[in-house]
N, C-alpha and C positions, 0 to 999 in steps of 0.2 A: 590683439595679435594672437594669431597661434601659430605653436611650434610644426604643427605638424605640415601647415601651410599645401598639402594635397602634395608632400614632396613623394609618395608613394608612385604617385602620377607621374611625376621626374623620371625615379632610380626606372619605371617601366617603359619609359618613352627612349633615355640613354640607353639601357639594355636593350633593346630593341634597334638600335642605332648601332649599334655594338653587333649582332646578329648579321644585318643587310651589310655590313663592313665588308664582313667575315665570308658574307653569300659574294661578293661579287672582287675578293680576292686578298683581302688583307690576311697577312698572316697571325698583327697584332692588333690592337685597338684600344683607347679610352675615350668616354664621350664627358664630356664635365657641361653642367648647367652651372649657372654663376647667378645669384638671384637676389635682387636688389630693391626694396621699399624704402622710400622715407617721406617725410612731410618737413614743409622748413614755414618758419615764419620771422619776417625780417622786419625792422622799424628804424624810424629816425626821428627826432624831436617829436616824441608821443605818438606818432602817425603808423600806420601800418605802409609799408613800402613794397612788401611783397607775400606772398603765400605760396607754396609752391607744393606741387605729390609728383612723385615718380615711380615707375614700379617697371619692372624687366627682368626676364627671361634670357639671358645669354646662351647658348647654343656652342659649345666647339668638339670637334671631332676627328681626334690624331689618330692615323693610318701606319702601319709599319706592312712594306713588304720586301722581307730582306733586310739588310742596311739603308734603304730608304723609304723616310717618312715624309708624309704631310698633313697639314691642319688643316682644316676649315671652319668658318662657324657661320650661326644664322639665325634670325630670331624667331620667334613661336609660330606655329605656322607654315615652316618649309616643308617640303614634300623630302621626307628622311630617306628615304629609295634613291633620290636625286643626287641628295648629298651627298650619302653613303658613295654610290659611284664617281663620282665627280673626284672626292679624298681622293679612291684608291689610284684615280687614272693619272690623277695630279702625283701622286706617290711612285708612281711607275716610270715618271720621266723626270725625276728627281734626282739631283747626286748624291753619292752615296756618305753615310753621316756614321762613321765607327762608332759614338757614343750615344748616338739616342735609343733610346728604348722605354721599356715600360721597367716600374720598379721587379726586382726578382722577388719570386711569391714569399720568400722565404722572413723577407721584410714588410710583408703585409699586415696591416690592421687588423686581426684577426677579433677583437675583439676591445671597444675603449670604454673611457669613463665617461659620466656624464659631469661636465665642466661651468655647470649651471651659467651657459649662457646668454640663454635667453631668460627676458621678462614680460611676460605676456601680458603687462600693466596696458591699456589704451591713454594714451593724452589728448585729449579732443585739443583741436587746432586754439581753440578759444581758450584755451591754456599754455599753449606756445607762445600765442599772442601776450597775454598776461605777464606771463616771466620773462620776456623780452622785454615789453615797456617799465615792471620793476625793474631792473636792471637797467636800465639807460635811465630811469630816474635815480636812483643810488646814486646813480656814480655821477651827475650833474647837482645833485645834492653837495656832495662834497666844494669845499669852497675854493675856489679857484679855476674848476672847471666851467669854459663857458662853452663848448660845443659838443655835439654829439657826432662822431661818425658812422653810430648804427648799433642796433643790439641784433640777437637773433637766437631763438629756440627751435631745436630740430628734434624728429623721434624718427628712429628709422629700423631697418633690420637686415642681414646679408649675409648670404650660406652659399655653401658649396654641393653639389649633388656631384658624385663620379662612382663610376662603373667603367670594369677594366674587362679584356677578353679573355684574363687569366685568374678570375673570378674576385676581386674585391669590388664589393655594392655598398654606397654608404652614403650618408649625408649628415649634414649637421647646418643649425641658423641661431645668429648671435646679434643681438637687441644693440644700439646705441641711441644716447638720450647725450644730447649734447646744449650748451649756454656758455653766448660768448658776447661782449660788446666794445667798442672800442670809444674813449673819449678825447677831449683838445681842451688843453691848458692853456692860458696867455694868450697873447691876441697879437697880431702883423707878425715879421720876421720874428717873434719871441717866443709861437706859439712850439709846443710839443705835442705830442699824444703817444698815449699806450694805452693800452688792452688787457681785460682776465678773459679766463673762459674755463669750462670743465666737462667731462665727457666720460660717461660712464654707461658700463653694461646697463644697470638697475636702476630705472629713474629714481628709486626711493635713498640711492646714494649720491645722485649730485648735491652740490653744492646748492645751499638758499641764493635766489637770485638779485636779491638785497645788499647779500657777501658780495656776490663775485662782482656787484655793480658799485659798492663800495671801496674793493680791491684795486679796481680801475681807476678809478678816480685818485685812491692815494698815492697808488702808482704815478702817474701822471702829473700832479702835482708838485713830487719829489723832486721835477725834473726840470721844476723851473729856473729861468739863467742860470744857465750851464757854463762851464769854465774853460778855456782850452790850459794845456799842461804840457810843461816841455819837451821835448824828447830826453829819451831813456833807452840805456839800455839795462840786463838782466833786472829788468823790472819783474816783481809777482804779481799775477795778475789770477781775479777770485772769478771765476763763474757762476752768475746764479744758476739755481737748479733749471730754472726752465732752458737759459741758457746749455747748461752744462749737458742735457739732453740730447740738445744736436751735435754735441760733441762725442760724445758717446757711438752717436749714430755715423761719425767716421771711423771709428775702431771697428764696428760690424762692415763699414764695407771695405776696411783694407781686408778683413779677415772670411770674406766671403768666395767661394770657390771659386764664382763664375770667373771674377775681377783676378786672382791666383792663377788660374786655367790661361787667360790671356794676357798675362805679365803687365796687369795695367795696376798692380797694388804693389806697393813701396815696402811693404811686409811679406812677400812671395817667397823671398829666400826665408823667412825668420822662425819655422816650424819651430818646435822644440827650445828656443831661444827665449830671452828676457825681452821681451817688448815692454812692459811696466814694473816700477816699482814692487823690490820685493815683501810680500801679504799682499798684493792689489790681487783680485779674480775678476773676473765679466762670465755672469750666469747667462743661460739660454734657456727659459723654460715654456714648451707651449701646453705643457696638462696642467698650469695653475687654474684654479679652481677660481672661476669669474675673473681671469686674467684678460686685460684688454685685447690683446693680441693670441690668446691661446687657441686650440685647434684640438680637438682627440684624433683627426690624423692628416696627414698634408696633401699638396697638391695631386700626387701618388699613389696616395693611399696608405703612406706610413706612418706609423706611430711612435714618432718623437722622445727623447726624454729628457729629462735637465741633465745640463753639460756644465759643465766650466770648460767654456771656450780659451781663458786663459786663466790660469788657477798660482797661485804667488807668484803673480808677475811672467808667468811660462807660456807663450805661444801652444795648447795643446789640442785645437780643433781648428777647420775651418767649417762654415754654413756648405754642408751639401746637398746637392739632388743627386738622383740616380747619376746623369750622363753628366753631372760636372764630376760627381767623384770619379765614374769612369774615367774621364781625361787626365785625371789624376791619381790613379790605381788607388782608389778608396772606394769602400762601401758609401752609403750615403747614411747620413742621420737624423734622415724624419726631416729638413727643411727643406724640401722643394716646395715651390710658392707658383700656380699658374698665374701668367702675364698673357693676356690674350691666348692667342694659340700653341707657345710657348711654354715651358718648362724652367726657370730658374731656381736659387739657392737666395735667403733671405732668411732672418733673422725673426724671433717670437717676443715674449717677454724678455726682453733683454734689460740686463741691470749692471752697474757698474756698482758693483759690493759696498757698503760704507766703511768711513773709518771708525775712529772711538771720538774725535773730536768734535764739538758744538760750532757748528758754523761761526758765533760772534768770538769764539776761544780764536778759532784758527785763523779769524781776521785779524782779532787781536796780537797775535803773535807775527804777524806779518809787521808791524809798522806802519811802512810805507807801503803803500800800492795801488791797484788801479781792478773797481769790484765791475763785471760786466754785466750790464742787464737789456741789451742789444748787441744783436750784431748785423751788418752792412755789406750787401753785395756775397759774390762765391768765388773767394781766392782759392782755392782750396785745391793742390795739384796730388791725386789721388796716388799718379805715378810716381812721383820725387818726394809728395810728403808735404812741400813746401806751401805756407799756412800766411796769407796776408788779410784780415779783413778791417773793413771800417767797425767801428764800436763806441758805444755808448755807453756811460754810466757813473760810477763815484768815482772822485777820489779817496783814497785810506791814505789817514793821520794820526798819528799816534792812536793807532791799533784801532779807530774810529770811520765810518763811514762819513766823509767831511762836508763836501760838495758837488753837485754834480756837475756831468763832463762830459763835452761832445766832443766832435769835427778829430778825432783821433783814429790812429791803424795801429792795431799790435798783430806781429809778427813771428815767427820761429817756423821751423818743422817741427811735424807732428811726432817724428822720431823721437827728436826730444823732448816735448812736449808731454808723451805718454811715459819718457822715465821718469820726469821732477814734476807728476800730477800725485797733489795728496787729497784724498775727500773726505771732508767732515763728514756726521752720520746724519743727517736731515733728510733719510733718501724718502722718497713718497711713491710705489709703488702701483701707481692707479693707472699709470700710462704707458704703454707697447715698450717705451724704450725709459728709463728709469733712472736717476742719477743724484747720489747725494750735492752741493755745494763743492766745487773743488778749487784747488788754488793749484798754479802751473807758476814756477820759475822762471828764471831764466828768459822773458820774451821782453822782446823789443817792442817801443809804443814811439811811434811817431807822431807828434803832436803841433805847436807850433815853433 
């Protein structure tokens, strides 16, 4: 792989797309390339199942004339002249939109870091293949396992090329080397399965595919006859990290502009306010250095910087773009994320701070409770908060992870949920959204 991937080619093809806007009436304009390689190779019981390359060129082109804009996009190859006219004529009979716009120059990228995100390491396919069938032999290795539902190794790459009509030109491309397999414990109605997998900038920092195909398999096996458990309520219940991740990943979107701008986040009113436990923070960093999700500048063109979006427990950010902060009389703060033709607000490396406690401490001290290592179905009411889903996992007995446990719901709002959340310090940093081990009070588990 290389970095530089002819993106010179890009920034003058966008600029140029930018210029014919401009000739044939736009007052503003941004042209964004979106550009995508990877290679996949998939297996099942030793066998190769699939091979796969893709590679594209996205194309899109936002027109401002006046208070009203339009997009369009198109892939390599369009006639730019065409386009170009088409935006502005499409922009012209548009209604009119108080908040869109381009970012103000004054928040422009003027100048970033380099985020060492690419690895221009090559994986010849014959080595994707290789760490996928290691991997699904690992973990069928392990004794209990009798089935496979598949391994798979991918190398891939993805950047952003944008140029604006109020002069920011820039681009950047960021490497991913990803290994995942899934396996089946037990046999008829008794069987289970679960999955490892890992996914990194640097191929030279994934995980051995031996591990993660052994990780599987232990996983998996833990899970054999499973228990049902009675109902409960102000039950604690423990989130594994992986778990705990997607949890996380509801706090970033009650706290995201767009969701606040349209009164569909149950945290709208709570600016300035205790949403968490007081010492809890939620960082937001996109200039980490080989960070999974980092950016030297957004979909905009701005240049981001670490926030504590909520800092001892204090509501003190939401995720902005240019036009959501608009809608809400705020500058923006480096997260605007293009989506299609589109503009929104979204979240970087995002981390839910650690505590001082050791995950097996803090089970410990629980007692009784209920540790998750699934979870089932999308109860999840972003407006009201209100949090149902099915879940999987142990029982805690005397301070011990006992037995495992299915066919169960636990319950709460998220309201309260984020005040009696405490996280042990186990956090692992390698992944967009980040979260030590937490434990949550207070919820209900409907069992049999």
């Amino acid at each position: 792989m290389t970095s530089e991937f002819d993106s010179k080619t890009l920034l003058s093809r966008a600029a140029h797309l930018i210029d014919l806007a401009k000739a044939a009436g736009a007052d503003q304009a941004d042209a964004v390339v979106v550009r995508s390689r990877s290679r996949s190779v998939s297996v099942r019981l030793g066998k190769v199942e699939g091979t796969e390359a893709s590679e594209s060129d996205d194309f899109s082109l936002r027109v401002f004339v006046g208070n009203r804009v339009a997009s369009v996009s198109a892939n390599p190859g369009f006639d730019m002249k065409t386009l170009a006219e088409r935006a502005v004529a499409m922009a012209k009979v548009s209604p009119e939109d108080p908040y869109a716009c381009l970012a103000d120059e004054i928040h422009l990228a003027r100048s970033y870091p380099d985020l060492e995100l690419f690895d221009p390491t090559e994986v010849p396919t014959d080595d994707l293949r290789q760490a996928a069938l290691e991997m699904e032999q690992a973990a069928l290795d392990v004794d209990g396992v009798r089935n496979s539902s598949g391994a798979g190794a991918s190398a891939g790459m993805g950047g952003l090329v944008l140029v604006t009509s109020h002069g920011f030109s820039g681009s950047y491309m960021a490497t991913r080397f990803g290994r995942s397999v899934s396996v089946i414990a037990g046999e008829g109605t008794k069987m289970e399965r679960d999955y490892d997998f890992d996914s990194r900038l640097y191929f030279a920092d994934l995980d051995d595919p031996k591990t993660i195909g052994r990780r599987a398999g232990d996983r998996v096996v833990k899970r054999l006859n499973p228990r049902q458990v009675p109902t409960g309520k102000n039950l604690t219940v423990v989130f594994d990290p992986r778990i705990a991740r997607g949890f996380v990943g509801h706090i970033a979107g009650a706290i995201n502009g767009g969701a606040v701008a349209r009164k569909t986040s149950f945290l709208k009113d709570k600016m300035g306010q205790q949403v968490l436990k007081s010492g809890l923070s939620i960082t937001d960093d996109p200039l980490k250095v080989r960070g999974s999700s980092s950016r030297p500048f957004d979909g905009e063109g701005v240049k981001g910087e670490r926030m504590a979006m909520i800092e001892d427990g204090v509501l003190k950010h939401w995720f902005l773009s240019t036009s959501t902060g608009r809608e809400l009389g705020l500058p923006t703060n480096g997260r605007g994320v293009r989506g299609g033709t589109s503009v929104g607000a979204a979240s970087t490396n995002l981390a839910l701070e650690p505590g001082d406690t050791a995950p097996e401490d803090l089970i410990r001290s629980i007692g009784t409770g209920f540790y998750v290592t699934e979870l089932i179905g999308q109860g999840v009411n972003m407006v009201t908060g209100e949090y149902s889903r099915g879940a999987t996992g142990f029982w805690i007995e005397d301070g011990e992870l006992a037995y495992p446990v299915s066919e169960v719901t636990i319950a709460s709002n998220l309201k309260d949920m984020f005040m009696r959340l405490t996280p042990a310090n186990d956090i692992d940093r390698k992944f967009g959204v980040a979260s030590p081990t937490i434990a949550i009070e207070g919820m209900t588990l409907a069992g049999r």
